[in-house]
GUSE-504696 format. One line per field, with one value per atom (N, C-alpha, C): residue number from 1; residue in one letter; atom name; y, x, z. Coordinates in steps of 0.2 Angstrom, whole numbers, plus 2048, in hexadecimal, padded with zeros to 3 digits. Layout:
! residues N
k: (NUM|...)
r: (A|...)
a: (CA|...)
v: (Y|...)
u: (X|...)
w: (Z|...)
END
This chain:
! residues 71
k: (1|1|1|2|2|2|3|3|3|4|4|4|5|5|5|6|6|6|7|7|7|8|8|8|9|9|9|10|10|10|11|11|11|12|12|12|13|13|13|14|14|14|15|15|15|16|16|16|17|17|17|18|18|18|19|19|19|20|20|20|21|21|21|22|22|22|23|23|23|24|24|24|25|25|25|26|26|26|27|27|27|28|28|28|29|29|29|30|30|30|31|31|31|32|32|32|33|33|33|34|34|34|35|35|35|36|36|36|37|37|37|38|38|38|39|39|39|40|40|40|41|41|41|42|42|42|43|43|43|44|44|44|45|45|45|46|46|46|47|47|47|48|48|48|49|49|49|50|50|50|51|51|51|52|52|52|53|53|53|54|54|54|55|55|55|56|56|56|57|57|57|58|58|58|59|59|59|60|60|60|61|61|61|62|62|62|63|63|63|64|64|64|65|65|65|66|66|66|67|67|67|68|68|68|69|69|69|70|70|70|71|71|71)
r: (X|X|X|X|X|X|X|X|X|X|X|X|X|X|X|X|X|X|X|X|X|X|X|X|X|X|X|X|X|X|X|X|X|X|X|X|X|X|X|X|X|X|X|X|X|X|X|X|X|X|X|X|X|X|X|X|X|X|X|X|X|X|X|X|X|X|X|X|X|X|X|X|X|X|X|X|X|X|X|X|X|X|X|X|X|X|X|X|X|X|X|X|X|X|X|X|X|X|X|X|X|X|X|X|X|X|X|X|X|X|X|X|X|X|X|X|X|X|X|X|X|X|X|X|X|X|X|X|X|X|X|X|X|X|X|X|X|X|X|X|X|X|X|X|X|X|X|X|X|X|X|X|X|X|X|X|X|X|X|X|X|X|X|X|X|X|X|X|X|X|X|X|X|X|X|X|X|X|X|X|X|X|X|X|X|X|X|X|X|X|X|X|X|X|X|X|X|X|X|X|X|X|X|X|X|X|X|X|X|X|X|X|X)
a: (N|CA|C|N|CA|C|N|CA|C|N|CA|C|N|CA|C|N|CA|C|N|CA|C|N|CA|C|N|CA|C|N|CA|C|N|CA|C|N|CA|C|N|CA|C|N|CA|C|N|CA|C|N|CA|C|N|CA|C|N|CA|C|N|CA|C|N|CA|C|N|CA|C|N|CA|C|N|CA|C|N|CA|C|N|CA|C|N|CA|C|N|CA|C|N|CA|C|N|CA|C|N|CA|C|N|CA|C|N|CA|C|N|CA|C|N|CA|C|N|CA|C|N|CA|C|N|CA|C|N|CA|C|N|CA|C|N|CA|C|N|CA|C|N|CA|C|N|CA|C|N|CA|C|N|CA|C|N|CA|C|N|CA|C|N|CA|C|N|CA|C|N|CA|C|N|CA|C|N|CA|C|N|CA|C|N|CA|C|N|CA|C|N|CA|C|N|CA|C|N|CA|C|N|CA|C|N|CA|C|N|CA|C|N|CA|C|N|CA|C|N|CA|C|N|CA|C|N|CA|C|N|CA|C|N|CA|C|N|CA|C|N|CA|C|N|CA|C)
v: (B6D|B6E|B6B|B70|B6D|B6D|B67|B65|B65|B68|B69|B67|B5F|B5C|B5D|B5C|B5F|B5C|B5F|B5C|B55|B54|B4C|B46|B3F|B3B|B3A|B3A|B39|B33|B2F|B28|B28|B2E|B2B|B2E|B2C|B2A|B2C|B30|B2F|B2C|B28|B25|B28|B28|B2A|B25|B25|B1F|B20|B1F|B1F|B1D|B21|B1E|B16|B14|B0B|B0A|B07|B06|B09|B0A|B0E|B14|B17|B1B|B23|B26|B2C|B30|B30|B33|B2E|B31|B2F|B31|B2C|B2D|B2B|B2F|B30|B2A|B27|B26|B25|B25|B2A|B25|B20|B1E|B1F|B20|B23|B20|B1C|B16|B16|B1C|B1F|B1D|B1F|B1D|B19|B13|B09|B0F|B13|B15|B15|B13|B15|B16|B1C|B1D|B21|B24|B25|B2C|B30|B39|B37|B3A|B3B|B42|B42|B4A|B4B|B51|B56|B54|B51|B51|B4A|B45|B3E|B36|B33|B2E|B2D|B2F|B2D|B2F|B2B|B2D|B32|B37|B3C|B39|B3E|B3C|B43|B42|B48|B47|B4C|B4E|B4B|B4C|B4C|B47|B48|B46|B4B|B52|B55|B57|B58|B58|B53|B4E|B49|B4B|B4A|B4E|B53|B5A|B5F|B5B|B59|B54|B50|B4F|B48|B4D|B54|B57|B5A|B5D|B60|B5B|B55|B50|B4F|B4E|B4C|B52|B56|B5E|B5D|B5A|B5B|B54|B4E|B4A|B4B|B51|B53|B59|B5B|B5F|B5F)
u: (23C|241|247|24B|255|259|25C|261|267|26A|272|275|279|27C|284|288|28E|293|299|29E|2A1|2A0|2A3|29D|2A1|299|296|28F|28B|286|285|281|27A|276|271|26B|265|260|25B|253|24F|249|247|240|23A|233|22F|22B|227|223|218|216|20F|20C|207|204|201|201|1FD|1FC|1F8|1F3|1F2|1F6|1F4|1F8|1FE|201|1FF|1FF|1FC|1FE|202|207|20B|20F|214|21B|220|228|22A|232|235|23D|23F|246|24C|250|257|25B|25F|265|26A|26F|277|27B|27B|27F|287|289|291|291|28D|28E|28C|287|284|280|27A|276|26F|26C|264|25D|25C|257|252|24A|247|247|243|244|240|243|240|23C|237|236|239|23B|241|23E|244|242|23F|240|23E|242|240|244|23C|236|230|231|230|230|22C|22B|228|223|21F|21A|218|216|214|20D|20A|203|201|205|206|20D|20D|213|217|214|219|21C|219|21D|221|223|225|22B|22B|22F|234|231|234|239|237|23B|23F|241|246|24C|249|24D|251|24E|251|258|253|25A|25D|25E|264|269|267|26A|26F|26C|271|276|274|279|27E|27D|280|285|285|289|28D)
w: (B61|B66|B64|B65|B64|B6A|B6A|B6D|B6C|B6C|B6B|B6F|B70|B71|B71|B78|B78|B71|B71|B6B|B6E|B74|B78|B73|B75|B73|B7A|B79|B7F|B7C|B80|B81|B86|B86|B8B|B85|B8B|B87|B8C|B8A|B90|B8C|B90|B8E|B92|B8F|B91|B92|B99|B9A|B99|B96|B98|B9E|BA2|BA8|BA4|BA9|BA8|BB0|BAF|BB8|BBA|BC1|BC6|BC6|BC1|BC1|BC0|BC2|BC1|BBB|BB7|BB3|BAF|BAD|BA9|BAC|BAC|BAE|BA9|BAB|BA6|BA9|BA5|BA6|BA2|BA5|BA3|BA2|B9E|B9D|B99|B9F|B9C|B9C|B95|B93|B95|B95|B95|B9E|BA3|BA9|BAB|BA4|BA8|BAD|BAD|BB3|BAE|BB2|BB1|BB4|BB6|BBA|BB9|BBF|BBC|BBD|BBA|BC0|BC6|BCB|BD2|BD2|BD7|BDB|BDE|BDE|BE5|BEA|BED|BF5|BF9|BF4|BF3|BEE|BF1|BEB|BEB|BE6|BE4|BDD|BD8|BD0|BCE|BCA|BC8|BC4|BC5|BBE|BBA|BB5|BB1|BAE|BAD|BAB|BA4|B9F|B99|B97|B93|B8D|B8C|B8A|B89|B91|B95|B9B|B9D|B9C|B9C|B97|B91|B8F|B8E|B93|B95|B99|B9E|BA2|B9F|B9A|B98|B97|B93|B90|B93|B99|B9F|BA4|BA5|BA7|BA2|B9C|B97|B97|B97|B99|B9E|BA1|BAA|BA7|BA4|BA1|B9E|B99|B92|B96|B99|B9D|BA3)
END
């Protein structure tokens, strides 16, 4: 996978989390050092955190919100 990052500088970052306990998945989250903001992805339609199936799901997801960040 390639990421082509705008010609501005940009400072964010997305973490991938592992389920542990009760989680059913893995979240992802997002900080953007340029806006001091950090948070998790939500599901549409809720402030409930998402979860993903997989890792690489998860990661499609990071890459998708860095996208909307970098733009």
């Amino acid at each position: 996978m390639v990421v082509h990052p705008p010609a501005d500088s940009v400072d964010a970052t997305g973490y991938l989390i592992p389920p542990y306990d009760t989680d059913p998945g893995w979240t992802v989250r997002i900080w953007d050092r340029g806006a001091r903001i950090d948070y998790p992805l939500y599901i549409p339609g809720g402030a409930h955190a998402a979860y993903y199936a997989t890792a690489a799901d998860a990661m499609d997801a990071a890459v998708n919100a860095l996208r909307i960040v970098l733009s």
